[in-house]
N, C-alpha and C positions, 0 to 999 in steps of 0.2 A: 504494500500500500504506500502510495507519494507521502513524502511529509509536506503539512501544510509550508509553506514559505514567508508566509506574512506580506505586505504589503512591502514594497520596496523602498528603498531610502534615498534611487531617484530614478529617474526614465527620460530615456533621451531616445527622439529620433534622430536617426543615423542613415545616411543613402553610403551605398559602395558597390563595388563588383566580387562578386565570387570568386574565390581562387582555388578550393575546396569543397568537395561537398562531402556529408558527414559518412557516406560507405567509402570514402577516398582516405579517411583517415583514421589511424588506431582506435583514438576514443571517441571516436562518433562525431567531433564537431565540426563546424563548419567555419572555414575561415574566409576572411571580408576584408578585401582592402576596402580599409573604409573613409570618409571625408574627417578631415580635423571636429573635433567637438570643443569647441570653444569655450562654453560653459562646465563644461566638466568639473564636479568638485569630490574632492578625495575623501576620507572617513570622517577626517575632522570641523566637516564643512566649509574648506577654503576651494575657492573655484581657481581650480591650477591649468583646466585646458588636457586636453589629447590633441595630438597632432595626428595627422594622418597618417595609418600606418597599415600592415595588412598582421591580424589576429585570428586566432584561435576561439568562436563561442561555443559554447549549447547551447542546444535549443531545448524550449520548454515544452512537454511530452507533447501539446495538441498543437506543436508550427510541424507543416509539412513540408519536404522540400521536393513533393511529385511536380514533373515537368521542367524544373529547376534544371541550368548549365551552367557549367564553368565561362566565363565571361556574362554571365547577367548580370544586368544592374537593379541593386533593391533598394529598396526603404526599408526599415527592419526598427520596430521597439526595442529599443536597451533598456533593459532591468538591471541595477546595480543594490548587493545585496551587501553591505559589509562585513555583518558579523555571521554570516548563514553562507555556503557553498552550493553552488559554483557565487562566487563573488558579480560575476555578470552573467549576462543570458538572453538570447534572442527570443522575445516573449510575442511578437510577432511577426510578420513579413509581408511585402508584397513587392510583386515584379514592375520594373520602372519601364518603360519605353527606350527599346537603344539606340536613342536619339537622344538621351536625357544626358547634360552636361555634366560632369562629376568634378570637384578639386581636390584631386588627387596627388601627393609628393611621390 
């Protein structure tokens, strides 16, 4: 049975491209080169910023990634959990048009 997870302690939308999908890799997750997040704030509530970079998420049991390829561009919920694991988490998703601009380093 899941454990509850509690409400998150913050959620950001995030757009990036796939570089990963999660039967591609050991532990299931999927990784995102994804656009800098700006606001980003770390445990202690100081807003430090992510820059763009391409990471490793989970996903949360009900995101699917049927029809999903390597090179899509998504939008995706960031769940950020501090003191509870996985620490982040793709809590949902959707496919962008690949026509859609990305700022990517």
């Amino acid at each position: 049975m899941p454990v509850a997870l509690g409400p998150p302690d913050a959620v950001y939308t995030v757009r990036g491209v796939i570089t990963a999908l999660p039967q591609q890799s050991r532990n299931g997750e999927m990784r995102v080169h994804h656009e800098a997040i700006p606001d980003f704030t770390d445990r202690d509530g100081n807003v430090v910023g992510m820059r763009s970079m391409t990471m490793p998420f989970p996903l949360a049991p009900d995101v699917s990634t049927d029809g999903l390829q390597l090179g899509d561009k998504i939008r995706f919920r960031l769940e950020v959990r501090w003191n509870v694991g996985p620490t982040v988490r793709i809590a949902s998703l959707e496919l962008l048009p690949g026509s859609t601009p990305l700022e990517l380093e």
